[in-house]
Structures are given as structure tokens and as C-alpha cells.
C-alpha positions as CSV (number, residue, x, y, z in Angstrom):
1,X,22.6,-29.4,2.6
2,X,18.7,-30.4,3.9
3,X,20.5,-32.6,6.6
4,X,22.7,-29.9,7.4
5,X,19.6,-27.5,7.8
6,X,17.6,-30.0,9.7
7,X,20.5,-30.1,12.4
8,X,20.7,-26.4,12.5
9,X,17.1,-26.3,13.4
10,X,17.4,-28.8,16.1
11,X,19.8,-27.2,18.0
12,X,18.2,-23.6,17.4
13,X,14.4,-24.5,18.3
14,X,13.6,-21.0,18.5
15,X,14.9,-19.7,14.9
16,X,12.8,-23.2,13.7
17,X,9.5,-21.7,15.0
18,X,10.4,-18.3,14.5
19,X,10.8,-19.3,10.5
20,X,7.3,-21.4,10.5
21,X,5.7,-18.7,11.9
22,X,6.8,-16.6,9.5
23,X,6.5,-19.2,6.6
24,X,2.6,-19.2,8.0
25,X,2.1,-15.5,7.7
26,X,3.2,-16.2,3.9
27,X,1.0,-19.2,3.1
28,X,-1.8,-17.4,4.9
29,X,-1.5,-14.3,2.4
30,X,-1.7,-17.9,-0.5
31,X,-4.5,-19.3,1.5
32,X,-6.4,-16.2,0.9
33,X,-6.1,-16.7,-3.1
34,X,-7.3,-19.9,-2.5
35,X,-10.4,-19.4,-0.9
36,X,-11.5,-16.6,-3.0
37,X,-10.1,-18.3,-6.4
38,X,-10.9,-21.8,-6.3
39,X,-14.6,-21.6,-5.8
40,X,-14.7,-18.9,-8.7
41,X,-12.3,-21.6,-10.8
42,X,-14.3,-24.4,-10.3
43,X,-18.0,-22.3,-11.3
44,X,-16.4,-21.6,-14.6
45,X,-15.5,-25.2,-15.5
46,X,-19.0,-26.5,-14.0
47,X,-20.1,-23.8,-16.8
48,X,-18.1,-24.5,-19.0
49,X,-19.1,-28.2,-18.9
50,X,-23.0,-27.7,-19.0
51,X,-22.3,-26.0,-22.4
52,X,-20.3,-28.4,-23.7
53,X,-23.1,-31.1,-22.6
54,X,-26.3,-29.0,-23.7
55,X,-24.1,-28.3,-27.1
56,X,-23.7,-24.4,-26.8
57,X,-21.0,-22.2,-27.7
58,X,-18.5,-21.6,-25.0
59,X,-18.0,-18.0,-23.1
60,X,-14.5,-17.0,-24.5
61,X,-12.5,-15.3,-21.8
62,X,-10.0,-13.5,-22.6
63,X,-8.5,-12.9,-19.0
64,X,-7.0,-16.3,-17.7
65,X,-7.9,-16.6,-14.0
66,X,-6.5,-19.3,-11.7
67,X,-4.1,-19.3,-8.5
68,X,-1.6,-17.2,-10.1
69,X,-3.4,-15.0,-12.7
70,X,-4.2,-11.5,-12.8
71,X,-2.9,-9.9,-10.3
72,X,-4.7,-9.4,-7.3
73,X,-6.8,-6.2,-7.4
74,X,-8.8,-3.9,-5.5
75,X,-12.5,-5.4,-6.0
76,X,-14.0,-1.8,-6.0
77,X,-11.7,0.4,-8.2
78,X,-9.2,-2.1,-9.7
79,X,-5.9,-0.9,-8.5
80,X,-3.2,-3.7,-8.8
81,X,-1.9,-4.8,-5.9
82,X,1.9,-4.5,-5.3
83,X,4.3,-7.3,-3.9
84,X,4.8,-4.2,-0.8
85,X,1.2,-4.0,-0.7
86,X,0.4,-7.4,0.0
87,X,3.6,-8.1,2.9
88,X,1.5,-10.3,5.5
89,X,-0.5,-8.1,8.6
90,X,2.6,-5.9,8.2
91,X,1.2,-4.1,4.8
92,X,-2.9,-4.4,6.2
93,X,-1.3,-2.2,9.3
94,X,0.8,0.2,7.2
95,X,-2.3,0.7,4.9
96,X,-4.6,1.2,7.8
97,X,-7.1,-1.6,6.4
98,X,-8.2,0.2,3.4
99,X,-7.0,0.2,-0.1
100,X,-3.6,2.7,-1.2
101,X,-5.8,3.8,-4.4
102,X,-9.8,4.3,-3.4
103,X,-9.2,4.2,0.3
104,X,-12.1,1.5,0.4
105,X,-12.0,-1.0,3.7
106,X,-10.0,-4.4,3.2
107,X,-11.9,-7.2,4.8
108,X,-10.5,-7.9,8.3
109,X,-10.3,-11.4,7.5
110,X,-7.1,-11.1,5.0
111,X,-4.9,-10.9,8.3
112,X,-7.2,-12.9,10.4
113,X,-6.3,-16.2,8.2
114,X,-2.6,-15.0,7.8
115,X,-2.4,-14.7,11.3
116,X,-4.1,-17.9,12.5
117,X,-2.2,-19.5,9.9
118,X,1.2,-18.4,11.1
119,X,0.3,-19.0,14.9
120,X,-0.8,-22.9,13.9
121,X,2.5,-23.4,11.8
122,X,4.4,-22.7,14.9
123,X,1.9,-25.0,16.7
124,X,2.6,-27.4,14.8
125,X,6.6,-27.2,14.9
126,X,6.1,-26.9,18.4
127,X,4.7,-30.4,18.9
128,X,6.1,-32.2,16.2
129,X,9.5,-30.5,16.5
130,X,11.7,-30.5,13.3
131,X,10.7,-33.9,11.7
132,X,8.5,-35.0,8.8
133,X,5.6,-35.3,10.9
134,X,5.9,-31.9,10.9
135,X,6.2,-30.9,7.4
136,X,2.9,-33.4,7.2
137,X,1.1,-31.7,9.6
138,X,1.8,-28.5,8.2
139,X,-0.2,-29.3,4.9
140,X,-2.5,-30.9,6.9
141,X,-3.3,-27.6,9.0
142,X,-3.1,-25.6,5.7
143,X,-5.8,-27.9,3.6
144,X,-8.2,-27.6,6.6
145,X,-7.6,-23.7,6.7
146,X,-8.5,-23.1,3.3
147,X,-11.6,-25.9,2.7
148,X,-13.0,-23.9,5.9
149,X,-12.9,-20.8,4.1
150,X,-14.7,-21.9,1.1
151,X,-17.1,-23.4,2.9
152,X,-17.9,-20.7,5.0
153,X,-18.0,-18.7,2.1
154,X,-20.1,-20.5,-0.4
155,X,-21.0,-24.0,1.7
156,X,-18.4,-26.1,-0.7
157,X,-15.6,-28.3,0.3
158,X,-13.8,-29.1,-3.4
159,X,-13.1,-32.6,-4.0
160,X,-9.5,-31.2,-4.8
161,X,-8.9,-30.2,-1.1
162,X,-11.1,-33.3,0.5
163,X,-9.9,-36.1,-1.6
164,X,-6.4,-35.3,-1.6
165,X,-6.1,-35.1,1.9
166,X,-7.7,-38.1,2.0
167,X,-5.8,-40.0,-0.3
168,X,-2.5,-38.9,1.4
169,X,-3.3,-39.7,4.7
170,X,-4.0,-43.4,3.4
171,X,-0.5,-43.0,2.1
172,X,1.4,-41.6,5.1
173,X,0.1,-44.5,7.5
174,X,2.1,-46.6,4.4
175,X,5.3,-45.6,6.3
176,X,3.7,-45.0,9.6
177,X,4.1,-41.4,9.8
178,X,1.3,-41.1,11.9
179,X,-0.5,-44.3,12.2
180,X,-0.8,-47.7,10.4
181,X,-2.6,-48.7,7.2
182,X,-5.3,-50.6,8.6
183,X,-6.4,-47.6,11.2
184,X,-6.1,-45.2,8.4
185,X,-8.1,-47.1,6.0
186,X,-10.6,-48.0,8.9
187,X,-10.8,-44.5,9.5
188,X,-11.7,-43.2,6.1
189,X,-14.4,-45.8,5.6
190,X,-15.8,-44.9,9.1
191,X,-15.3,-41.4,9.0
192,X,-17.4,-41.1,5.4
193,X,-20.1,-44.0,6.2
194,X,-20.9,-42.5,9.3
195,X,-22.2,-39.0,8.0
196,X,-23.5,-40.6,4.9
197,X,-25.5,-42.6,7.4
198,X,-27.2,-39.5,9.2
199,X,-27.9,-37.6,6.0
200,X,-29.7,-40.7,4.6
201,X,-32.0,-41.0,7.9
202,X,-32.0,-37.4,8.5
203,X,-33.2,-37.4,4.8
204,X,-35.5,-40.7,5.4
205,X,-37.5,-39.1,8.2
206,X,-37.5,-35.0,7.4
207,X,-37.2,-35.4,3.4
208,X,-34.7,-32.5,3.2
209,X,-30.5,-32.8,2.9
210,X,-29.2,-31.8,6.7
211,X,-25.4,-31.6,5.0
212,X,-23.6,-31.8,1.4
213,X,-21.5,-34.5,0.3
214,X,-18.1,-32.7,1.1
215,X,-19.0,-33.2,5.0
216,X,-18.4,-36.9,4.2
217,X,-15.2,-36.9,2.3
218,X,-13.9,-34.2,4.5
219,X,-14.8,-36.5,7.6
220,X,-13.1,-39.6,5.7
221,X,-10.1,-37.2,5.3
222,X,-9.8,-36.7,8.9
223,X,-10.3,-39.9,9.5
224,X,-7.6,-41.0,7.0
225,X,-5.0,-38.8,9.2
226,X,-6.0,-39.6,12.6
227,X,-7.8,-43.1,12.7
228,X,-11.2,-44.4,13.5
229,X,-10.6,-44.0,16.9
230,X,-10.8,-40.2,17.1
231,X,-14.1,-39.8,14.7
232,X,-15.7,-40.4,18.0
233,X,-13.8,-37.5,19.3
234,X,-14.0,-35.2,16.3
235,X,-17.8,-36.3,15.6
236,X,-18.8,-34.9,19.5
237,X,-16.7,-32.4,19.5
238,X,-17.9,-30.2,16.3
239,X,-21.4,-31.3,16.8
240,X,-21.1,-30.0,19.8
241,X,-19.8,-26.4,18.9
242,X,-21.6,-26.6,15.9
243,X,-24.9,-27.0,17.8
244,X,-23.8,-23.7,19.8
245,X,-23.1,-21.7,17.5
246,X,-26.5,-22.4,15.7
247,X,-28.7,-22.4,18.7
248,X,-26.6,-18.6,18.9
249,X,-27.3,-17.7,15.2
250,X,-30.7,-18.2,15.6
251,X,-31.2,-16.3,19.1
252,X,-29.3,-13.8,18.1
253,X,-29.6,-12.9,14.5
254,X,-33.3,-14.2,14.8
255,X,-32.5,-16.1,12.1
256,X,-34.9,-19.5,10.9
257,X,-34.0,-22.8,11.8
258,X,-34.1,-23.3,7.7
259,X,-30.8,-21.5,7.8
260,X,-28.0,-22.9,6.4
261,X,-24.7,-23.8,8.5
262,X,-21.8,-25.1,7.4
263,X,-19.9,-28.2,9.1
264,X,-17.0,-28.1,7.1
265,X,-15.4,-25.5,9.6
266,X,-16.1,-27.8,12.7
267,X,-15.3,-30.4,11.4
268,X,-11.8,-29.2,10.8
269,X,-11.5,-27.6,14.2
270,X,-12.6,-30.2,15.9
271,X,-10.3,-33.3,13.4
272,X,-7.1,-30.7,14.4
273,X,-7.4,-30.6,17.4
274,X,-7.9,-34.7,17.2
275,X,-4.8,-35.1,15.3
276,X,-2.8,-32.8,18.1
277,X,-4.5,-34.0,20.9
278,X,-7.2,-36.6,20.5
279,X,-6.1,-39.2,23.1
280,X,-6.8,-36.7,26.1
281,X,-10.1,-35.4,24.8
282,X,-10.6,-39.2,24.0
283,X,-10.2,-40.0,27.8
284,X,-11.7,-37.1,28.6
285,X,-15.0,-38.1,27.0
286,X,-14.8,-41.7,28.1
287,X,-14.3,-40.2,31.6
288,X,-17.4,-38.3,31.3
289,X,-19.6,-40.5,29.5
């Protein structure tokens, strides 16, 4: 049956990317849960814990809430979302970006991340054509879609989304999927050591925390799935943009140079399009410098 649908694919290329780009639009509407449930998820066990370890009397709930439960709602009047109401860009248009119940605006990036996240499935399949590289890279794309999102929301890349990326890149190079053991393992040493190294000197000679923890573990991640030799690549390259858009931020929005930035979402440009296309910006760079 899956070899019979991986042969079908193969000689129908176009119904292949068609169907990832669809299958993106879906786990884009999932990726949205994520971002905005996860963060909320993990606050109530950090909570939960402090109680437990001061010796107080836990907050009783009596809503569960994680990836699946309640229902999503309306945030201003509480009107249940249907399964028609929640179709992928499709139900956003139909409803005119605002709710069916209170008519209140829907934040523009629902479809934004549903749409990015369909168009870089059918990258994806593109490239790596109908294989296991591409099923790989697919969770790849989606773990770096959603840890971007948290972060930008509330400067946190969760351990859960870091260090299982991470630990299954390690085990992908295993079968060579990708790349070998050694330049995997290389990589994730590398890729964590050498942003733990600038926040401890940055830390050393200003006495303030230039990035959180996740930065390092999301970089080892990265590292993990493409190899030590494209941290180079995905070091300039978000440091880079990242210097832009801050240098922007503060011109524009006049805001201080105190102001916090997050990486995480440069880093995970920048280590995607590494693992796509890191050995042309490689020579590219080398070319230059």
C-alpha cells in the first residue's frame, strides 16, 4: 500500500506537491495551536512546580488545556470555533478576517503561518522529491516554524521543540539521511559552544545576557541537521539580518538599544535555508571573504 502510494507520487509530481501543499495549509492551522498553546502549557507547570517546591496548595483547574483541549475560541466574546470556521485561508477569506459571532478582527498572522507553511512543504517536496529526506525535512521546516513563533511571541524556544530536533538530527545522520554521525555530532557541539561562547564574553565584558539559552540548543539543533560546516553559514547569515532588522527597529520605532530581539527566528531562517542550500551560500561567502 505505502509503496504503492510512493510510486504513484513519483510518476505524478504535480498531485505530490499539490497534496504537501495542502497537507501545509493544515499543519499551519496546528502550528498556530502550538504557538499560542505551548507557552501558556508550559507557564502552568513552571507554576505548578514553584508550589509544589515552596509547599503551597495547587490552583485547581477545572478546564484541561493542552494541544487538543477546549476548543478553540474567540478570545473576545468566546464563541467556539467550528471545524468550517477554522478550514485554512479559505475560512479567514469567507469570514472577512473577523469573527462569525462578535465580528472582532482575527489576527492576520493565522493565515500568514498557514500559508508560509504550505508554500515551504511544497518547497520542500520540490527539492527532496518523494523520499524520506523529505518527510524529514518536512518536520524539520515545521519545528523551526513553530519555535519562531513562540519566540517571537514571548522570547522562548521550549526545550521540547530544541532538544528534540536536536536529538533526531543526531539520529538521522545514524543512517545517513542527511549527513554522517561524526558531522552531525561535530555540528551540535559546535553549533551550542559557539553561542554559549559569545554570551559568556558578551556577559564578561557588558555584565548583561545578549541571548537566552534556547539560542544555543536551537543552534546545536541546526547544527545536528546540517553539520558544522554550515554554522558558519547560518551564524553570518542571521546575524546579519538580525543586525538589520534591529538597526531598523530602532530608527524606526525609535525604540532603545535595551530592547529586546529575538534570534530564534533568524536563526531558523537562516539554518533552512542552510539545510536547502548551504553549500552555494557557503561558496558564496568564501568567494567574498
Amino acid at each position: 500500500m505505502f509503496s504503492d502510494l510512493v510510486t504513484f507520487f513519483q510518476l505524478h509530481l504535480l498531485t505530490y506537491l499539490t497534496a504537501l501543499f495542502i497537507l501545509g495549509l493544515l499543519i499551519g492551522s496546528f502550528l498556530n495551536v502550538v504557538i499560542y498553546r505551548l507557552p501558556i502549557m508550559m507557564q502552568r507547570e513552571w507554576r505548578y512546580d514553584c508550589l509544589e517546591f515552596l509547599e503551597q496548595p495547587s490552583e485547581n483547574t477545572a478546564e484541561r488545556f493542552n494541544l487538543s483541549l477546549p476548543r478553540s475560541r474567540c478570545s473576545e466574546c468566546g464563541h467556539a470555533i467550528s471545524a468550517l470556521e477554522n478550514i485554512p485561508i479559505l475560512s479567514y477569506l469567507v469570514l472577512r478576517g473577523k469573527c462569525r459571532a462578535c465580528k472582532t478582527s482575527i489576527s492576520m498572522r493565522y493565515p500568514l503561518v498557514e500559508l508560509l507553511t504550505g508554500i515551504i512543504s511544497l518547497i520542500i517536496g520540490w527539492h527532496f522529491g518523494v523520499s524520506l529526506q523529505a518527510l524529514a525535512g518536512l518536520f524539520f521546516s515545521w519545528c523551526l516554524i513553530a519555535a519562531s513563533g513562540i519566540d517571537l511571541d514571548h522570547k522562548l524556544l521550549p526545550d521540547i521543540i530544541t532538544l528534540s530536533l536536536m536529538w533526531l538530527g543526531i539520529l538521522l545522520s545514524l543512517f545517513n539521511i542527511f549527513i554522517d554521525l561524526e558531522t552531525s555530532v561535530i555540528g551540535a557541539i559546535a553549533g551550542y559552544g559557539c553561542l554559549w561562547s559569545v554570551f559568556i564574553m558578551f556577559k564578561l565584558v557588558t555584565g548583561k545576557e545578549g541571548m537566552g539559552h534556547g539560542d544555543f540548543k536551537l543552534l546545536a539543533a541546526l547544527g545536528a541537521w546540517c553539520g558544522w560546516k554550515m554554522l558558519l553559514v547560518i551564524v553570518l547569515t542571521s546575524s546579519l539580518v538580525g543586525a538589520i532588522v534591529g538597526i531598523s527597529m530602532i530608527i524606526l520605532s525609535k525604540s532603545g538599544r535595551n530592547t529586546q530581539i529575538p534570534f530564534g527566528p533568524y536563526l531558523s531562517a537562516a539554518g533552512w535555508i542552510s539545510f536547502l542550500w548551504g553549500s552555494v551560500l557557503l561558496n558564496a561567502y568564501l568567494n567574498i571573504f
